[in-house]
N, C-alpha and C positions, 0 to 999 in steps of 0.2 A: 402395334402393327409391325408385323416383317418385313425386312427387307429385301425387294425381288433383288435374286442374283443373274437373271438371264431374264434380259427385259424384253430382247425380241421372244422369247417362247412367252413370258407376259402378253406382248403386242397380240403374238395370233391367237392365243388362250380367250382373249379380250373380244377380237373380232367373230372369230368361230363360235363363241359363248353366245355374242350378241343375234349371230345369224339366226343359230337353232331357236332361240328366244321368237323371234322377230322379231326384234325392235329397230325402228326406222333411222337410230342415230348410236351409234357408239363411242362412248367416250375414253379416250386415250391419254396419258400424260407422256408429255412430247418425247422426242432428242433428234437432233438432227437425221440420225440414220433409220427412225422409224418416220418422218416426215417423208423421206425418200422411199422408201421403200409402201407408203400410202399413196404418193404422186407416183408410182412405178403400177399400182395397181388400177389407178384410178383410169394412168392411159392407154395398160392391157384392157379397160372395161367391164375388170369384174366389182367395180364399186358405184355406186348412181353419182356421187359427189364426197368432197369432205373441205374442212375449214381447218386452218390453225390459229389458232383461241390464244390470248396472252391471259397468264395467270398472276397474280398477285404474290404469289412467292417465286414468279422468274422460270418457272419450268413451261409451262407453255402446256395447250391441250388441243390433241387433235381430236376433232366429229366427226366420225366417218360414216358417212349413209349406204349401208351397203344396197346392192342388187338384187333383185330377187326376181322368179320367172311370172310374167305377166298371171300367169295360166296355172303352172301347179302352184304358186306361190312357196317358193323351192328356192331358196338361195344358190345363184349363180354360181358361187365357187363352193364346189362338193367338198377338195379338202386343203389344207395349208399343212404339211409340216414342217415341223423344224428339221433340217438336216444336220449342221455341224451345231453340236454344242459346245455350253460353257467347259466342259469335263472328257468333251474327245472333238475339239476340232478340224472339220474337214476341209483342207486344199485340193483346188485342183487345176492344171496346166487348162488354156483355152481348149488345147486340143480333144479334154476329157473331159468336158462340163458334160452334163451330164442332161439326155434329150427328155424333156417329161412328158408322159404319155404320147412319143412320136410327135412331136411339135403343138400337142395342143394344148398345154400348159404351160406354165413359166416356172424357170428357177431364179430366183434373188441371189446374186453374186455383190460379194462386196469388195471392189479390187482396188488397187495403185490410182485409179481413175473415176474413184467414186462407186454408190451403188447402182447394177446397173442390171437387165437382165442378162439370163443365157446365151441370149440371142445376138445383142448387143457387144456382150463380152467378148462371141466369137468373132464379131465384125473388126472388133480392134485388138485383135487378138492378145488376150490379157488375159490371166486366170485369180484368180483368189480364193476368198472363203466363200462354200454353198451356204447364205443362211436358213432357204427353206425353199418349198417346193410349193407350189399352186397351181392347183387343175379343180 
């Protein structure tokens, strides 16, 4: 088994994967900053629920139940990228976070003050690293 080098692009690979799939539960192995950033999704509403699962060897697993459209049955969140990676990280001032699709998606920033959204980040005016983008 390899080793992921870039575990948030794992995270959304993992979530995105499970959407197109349909399946009702996705499973994650944890870390603090994907736990936040699944509580970040959960309270923008594009996920139904999720749990953090203790594992037997200490990593921990998060279930994530994503959303789906009552009617097309279309998963909620069209796309997730990754924006800064492991091999070109991106920064940026509060002032230039960056607006996704005009306010109706979210960007994941993870700054001095925890991970937080775009929106969020502007409020306390902080900048940091973009980890990805959801709309």
């Amino acid at each position: 088994m390899s080793k992921v080098t870039d575990t948030i692009g794992d995270y959304l690979t993992r979530v995105r994967n499970g959407m197109m799939a349909g399946h009702r539960v996705v499973e994650i192995p944890a870390s603090n900053i994907k736990k936040r950033m699944t509580e970040i999704l959960f309270e923008q509403g594009y996920i139904f629920r999720y749990k953090f699962e203790d594992t037997p060897n200490g990593q921990g697993l998060i279930k994530i139940a994503p959303k789906y459209d009552p009617i097309t049955k279309r998963p909620i969140i069209r796309k997730m990228v990754r924006y800064s990676k492991p091999g070109l990280r991106k920064f940026a001032p509060a002032t230039e976070l960056p607006r996704v699709m005009n306010g109706l998606g979210i960007a994941i920033i993870s700054t001095s003050k925890g991970v937080m959204t775009d929106k969020e980040a502007r409020q306390q005016n902080v900048g940091g690293e973009i980890l990805c983008l959801v709309y």
